[in-house]
C-alpha positions in Angstrom: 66.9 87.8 122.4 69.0 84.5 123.6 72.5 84.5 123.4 72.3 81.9 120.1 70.2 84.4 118.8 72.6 87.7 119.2 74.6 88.5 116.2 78.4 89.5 117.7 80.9 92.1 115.9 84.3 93.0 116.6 84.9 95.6 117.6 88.2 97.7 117.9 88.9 98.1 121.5 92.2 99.5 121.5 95.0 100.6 119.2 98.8 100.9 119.4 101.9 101.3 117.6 105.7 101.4 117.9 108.5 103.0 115.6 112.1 102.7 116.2 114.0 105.9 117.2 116.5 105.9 114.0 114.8 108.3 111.6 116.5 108.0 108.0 116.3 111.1 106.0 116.0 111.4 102.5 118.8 113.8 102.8 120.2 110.9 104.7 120.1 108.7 101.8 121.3 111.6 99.1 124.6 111.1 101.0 125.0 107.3 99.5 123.2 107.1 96.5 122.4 109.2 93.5 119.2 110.2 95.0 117.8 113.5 96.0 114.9 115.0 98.3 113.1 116.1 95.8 113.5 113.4 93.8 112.1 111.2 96.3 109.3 113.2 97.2 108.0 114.0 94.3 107.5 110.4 93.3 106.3 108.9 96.7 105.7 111.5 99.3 108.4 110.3 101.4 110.4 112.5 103.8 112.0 109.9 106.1 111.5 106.3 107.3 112.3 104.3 110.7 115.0 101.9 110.8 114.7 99.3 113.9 118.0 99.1 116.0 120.8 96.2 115.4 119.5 93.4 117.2 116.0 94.8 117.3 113.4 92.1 116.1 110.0 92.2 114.4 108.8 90.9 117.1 110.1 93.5 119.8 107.9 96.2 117.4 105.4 93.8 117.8 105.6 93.6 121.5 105.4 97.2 122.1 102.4 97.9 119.7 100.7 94.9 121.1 101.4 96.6 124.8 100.1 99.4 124.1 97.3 98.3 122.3 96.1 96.2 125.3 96.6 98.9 127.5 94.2 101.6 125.3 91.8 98.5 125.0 92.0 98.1 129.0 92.6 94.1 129.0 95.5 92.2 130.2 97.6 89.4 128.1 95.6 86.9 129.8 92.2 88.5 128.0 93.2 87.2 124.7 92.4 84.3 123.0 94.0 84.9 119.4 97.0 86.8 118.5 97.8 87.0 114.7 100.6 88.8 113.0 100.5 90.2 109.7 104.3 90.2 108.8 106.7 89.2 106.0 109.4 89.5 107.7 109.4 87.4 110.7 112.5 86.9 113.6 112.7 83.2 112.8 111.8 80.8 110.3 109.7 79.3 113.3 108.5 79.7 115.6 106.0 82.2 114.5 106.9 85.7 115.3 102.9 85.7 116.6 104.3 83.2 119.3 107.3 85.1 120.1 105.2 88.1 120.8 102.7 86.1 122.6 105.5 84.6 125.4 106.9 88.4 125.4 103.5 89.3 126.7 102.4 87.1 128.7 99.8 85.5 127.3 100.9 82.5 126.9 98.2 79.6 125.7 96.4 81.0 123.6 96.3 80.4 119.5 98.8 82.4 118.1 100.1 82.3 114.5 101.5 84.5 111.8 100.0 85.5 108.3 102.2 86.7 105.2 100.2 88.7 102.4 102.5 90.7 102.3 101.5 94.8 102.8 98.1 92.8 102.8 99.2 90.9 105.9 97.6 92.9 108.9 94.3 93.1 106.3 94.2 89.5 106.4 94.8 88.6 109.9 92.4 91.7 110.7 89.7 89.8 108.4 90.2 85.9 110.4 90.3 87.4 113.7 86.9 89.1 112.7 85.4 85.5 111.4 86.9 83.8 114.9 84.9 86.5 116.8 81.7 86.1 114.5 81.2 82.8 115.0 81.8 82.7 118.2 84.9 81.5 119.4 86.7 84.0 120.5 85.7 86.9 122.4 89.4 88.8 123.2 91.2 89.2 119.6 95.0 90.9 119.6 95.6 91.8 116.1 99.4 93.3 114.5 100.8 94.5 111.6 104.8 94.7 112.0 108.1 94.6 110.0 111.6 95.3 109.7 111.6 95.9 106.1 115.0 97.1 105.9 116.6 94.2 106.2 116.1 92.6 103.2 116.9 96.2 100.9 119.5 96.8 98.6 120.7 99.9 99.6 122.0 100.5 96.2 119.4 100.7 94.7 117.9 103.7 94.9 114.1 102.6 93.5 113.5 100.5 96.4 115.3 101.4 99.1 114.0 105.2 99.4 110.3 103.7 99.9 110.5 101.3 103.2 110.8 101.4 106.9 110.2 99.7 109.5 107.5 99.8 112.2 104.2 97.8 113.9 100.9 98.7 114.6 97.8 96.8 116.7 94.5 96.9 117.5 92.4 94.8 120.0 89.6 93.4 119.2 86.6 92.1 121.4 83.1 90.8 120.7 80.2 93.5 121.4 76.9 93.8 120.1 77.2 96.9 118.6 78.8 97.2 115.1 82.1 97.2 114.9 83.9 95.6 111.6 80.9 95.6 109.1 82.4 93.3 106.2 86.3 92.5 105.1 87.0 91.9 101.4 90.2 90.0 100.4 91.8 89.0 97.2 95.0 88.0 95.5 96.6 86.9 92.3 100.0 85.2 92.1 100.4 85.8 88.6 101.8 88.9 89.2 104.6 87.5 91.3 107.2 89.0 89.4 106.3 92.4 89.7 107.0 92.8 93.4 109.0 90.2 95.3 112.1 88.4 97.4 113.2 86.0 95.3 115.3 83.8 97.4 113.5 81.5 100.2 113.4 77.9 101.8 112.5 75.5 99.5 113.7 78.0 96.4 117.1 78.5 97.7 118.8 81.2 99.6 122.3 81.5 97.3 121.6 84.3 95.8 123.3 83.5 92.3 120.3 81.0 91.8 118.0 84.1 91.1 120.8 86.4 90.6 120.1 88.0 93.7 120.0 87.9 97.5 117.6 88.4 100.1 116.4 91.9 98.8 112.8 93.2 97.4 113.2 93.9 93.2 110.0 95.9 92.2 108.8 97.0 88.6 107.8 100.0 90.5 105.7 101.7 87.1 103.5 98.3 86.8 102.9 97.9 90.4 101.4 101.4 90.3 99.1 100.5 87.7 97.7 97.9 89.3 98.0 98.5 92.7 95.4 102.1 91.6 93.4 100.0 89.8 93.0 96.9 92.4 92.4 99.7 95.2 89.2 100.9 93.2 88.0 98.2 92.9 87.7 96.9 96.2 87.1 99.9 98.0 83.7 100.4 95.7 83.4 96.7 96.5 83.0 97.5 100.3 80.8 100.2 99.4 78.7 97.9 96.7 78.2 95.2 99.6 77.1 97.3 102.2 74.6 99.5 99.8 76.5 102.7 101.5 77.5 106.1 98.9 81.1 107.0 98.9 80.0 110.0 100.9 79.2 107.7 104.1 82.8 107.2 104.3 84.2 109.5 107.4 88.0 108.4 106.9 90.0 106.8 104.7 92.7 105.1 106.4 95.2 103.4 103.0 97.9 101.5 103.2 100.8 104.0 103.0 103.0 102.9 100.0 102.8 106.2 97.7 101.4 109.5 98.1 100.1 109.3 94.5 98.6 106.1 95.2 96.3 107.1 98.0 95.9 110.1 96.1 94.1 108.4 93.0 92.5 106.3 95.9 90.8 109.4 97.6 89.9 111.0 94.2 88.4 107.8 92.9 86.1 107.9 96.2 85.2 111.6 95.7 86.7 112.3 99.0 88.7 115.3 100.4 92.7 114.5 101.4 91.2 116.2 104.7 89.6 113.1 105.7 92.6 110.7 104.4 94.8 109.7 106.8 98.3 110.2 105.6 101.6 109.3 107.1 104.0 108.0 104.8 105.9 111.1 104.4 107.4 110.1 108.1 107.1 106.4 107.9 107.6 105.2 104.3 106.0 101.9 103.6 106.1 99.6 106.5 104.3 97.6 104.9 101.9 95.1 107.2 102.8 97.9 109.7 101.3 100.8 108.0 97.1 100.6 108.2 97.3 99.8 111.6 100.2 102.5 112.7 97.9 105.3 110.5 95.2 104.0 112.3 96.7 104.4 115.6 98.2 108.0 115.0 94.3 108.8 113.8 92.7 107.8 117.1 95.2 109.1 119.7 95.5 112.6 117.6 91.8 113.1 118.1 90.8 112.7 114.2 89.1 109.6 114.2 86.3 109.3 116.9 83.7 106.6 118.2 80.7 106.3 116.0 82.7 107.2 112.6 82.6 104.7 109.6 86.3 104.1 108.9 87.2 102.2 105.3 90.7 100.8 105.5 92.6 99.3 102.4 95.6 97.7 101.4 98.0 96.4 98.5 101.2 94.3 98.4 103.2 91.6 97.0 101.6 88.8 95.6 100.0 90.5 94.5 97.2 90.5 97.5 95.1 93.0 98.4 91.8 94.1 101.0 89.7 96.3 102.5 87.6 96.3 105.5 84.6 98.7 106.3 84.0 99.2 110.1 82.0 101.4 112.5 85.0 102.5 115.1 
């Protein structure tokens, strides 16, 4: 077969991940607001969450998930030809944090930019870098999920700030002929705006009495759930639906790790065991664009997830966007 001819994957090379050493409690939390450990974990699944270092930057998680990620891969900086970062909380308002990270590594020249859909964001820059490899262009993808969530919380209020943390997560990606990503599936609807947001920005205004609030995430946490369940169903049976494949083919399920109950309903909805569902936001809480990727990482270094398996990985944020990618690891 010539080399026109030859269809070309991406494929996941290597994985890596990075979590700040500040563990915050839920017992830690009790101590300031009128919150409990049960309460918490009985509505979310949360134990405790990460909270990056004063002075430590999105894109320093980045950097060390990226690191690590290279190394596991076996490719140097210079390798790669794209580096995207799924983030929605970037160091600067430019340059991109992707750029930062990309100087911090050393692989300087190469395109580098950021995406923001939100939790969605390391779905979406997981589904270009897969289109850039497809078509040709690219042969050496670095791929990352990363946030300092906590940042932007309101630490009074007790129905957002128990859920988030901060972490990154990364996978390289390089063009093989075997199957590697099978098909992405991406979607959003700003109508929903409202539901989950920041409401203060560039253009909008960053005096908080303009939208009587600051820089700080205001959820309607009941109607997020709703749709967030129903959105997840559907595109995960979409993925299955385009690829003619049962639920059963499905070796892991690897969710975005907002709520226990979420990923729950997920699993049930796909007939498949919690056995085979990759779960860590009791110890991470929502990172947000961080959390796919970091599950993903814990998965393959713990020895769960191994070559050959069909992996189906999902997520849901603000926006409201959401995705889901099928792929042979």
């Amino acid at each position: 077969m010539t080399q026109s001819a030859r269809r070309i994957f991406a494929r996941i090379a290597g994985t890596g991940s990075y979590l700040p050493d500040k563990v915050l409690s839920n017992d830690d939390l009790a101590k300031t607001i009128d919150t409990s450990d049960e309460w918490i974990r009985t509505r979310t699944g949360i134990r405790e969450r990460r909270v990056a270092a004063d002075g430590q930057t999105t894109s320093d998680l980045a950097f060390e998930a990226g690191r690590r990620a290279l190394e596991a891969a076996g490719v140097t900086a210079s390798d790669v030809q794209l580096l995207i970062v799924g983030t929605t909380t970037p160091d600067l308002i430019f340059p991109s944090t992707a750029c930062l990270v990309q100087h911090k590594l050393g692989a300087n020249g190469c395109m580098a930019f950021d995406v923001n859909a939100a939790c969605s964001g390391f779905m979406y820059a997981l589904a270009i870098a897969d289109q850039f490899i497809r078509a040709g262009n690219v042969r050496t993808a670095l791929v990352i999920g990363a946030e300092t969530l906590t940042r932007m919380l309101d630490w009074s209020d007790r129905g957002t700030c128990v859920l988030f943390g901060d972490g990154a997560g990364a996978v390289v990606l390089k063009a093989d002929d075997e199957t590697g990503i099978i098909s992405t599936h991406m979607h959003a609807d700003g109508a929903h705006k409202e539901l989950l947001w920041n409401p203060v920005g560039v253009s909008a205004g960053f005096r908080p009495e303009q939208h009587n609030a600051g820089v700080r995430v205001l959820m309607s946490g009941n109607e997020v759930f709703k749709v967030a369940v129903k959105t997840l169903d559907a595109v995960v049976e979409e993925a299955l639906a385009a690829n003619d494949l049962p639920r059963s083919a499905i070796d892991w399920l690897i969710p975005h790790q907002a709520n226990l109950r979420i990923i729950q309903a997920t699993a049930k909805r796909l007939e498949m065991p919690m056995e085979r569902v990759i779960v860590t936001v009791d110890r991470h809480g929502n990172t947000s664009s961080g959390s796919v990727p970091l599950a993903l990482d814990e998965a393959v270094r713990s020895g769960k997830v191994q070559r050959g398996q069909l992996l189906l990985l999902e997520a849901f944020g603000g926006g409201f966007t959401w995705g889901s990618a099928l792929l042979r690891y």
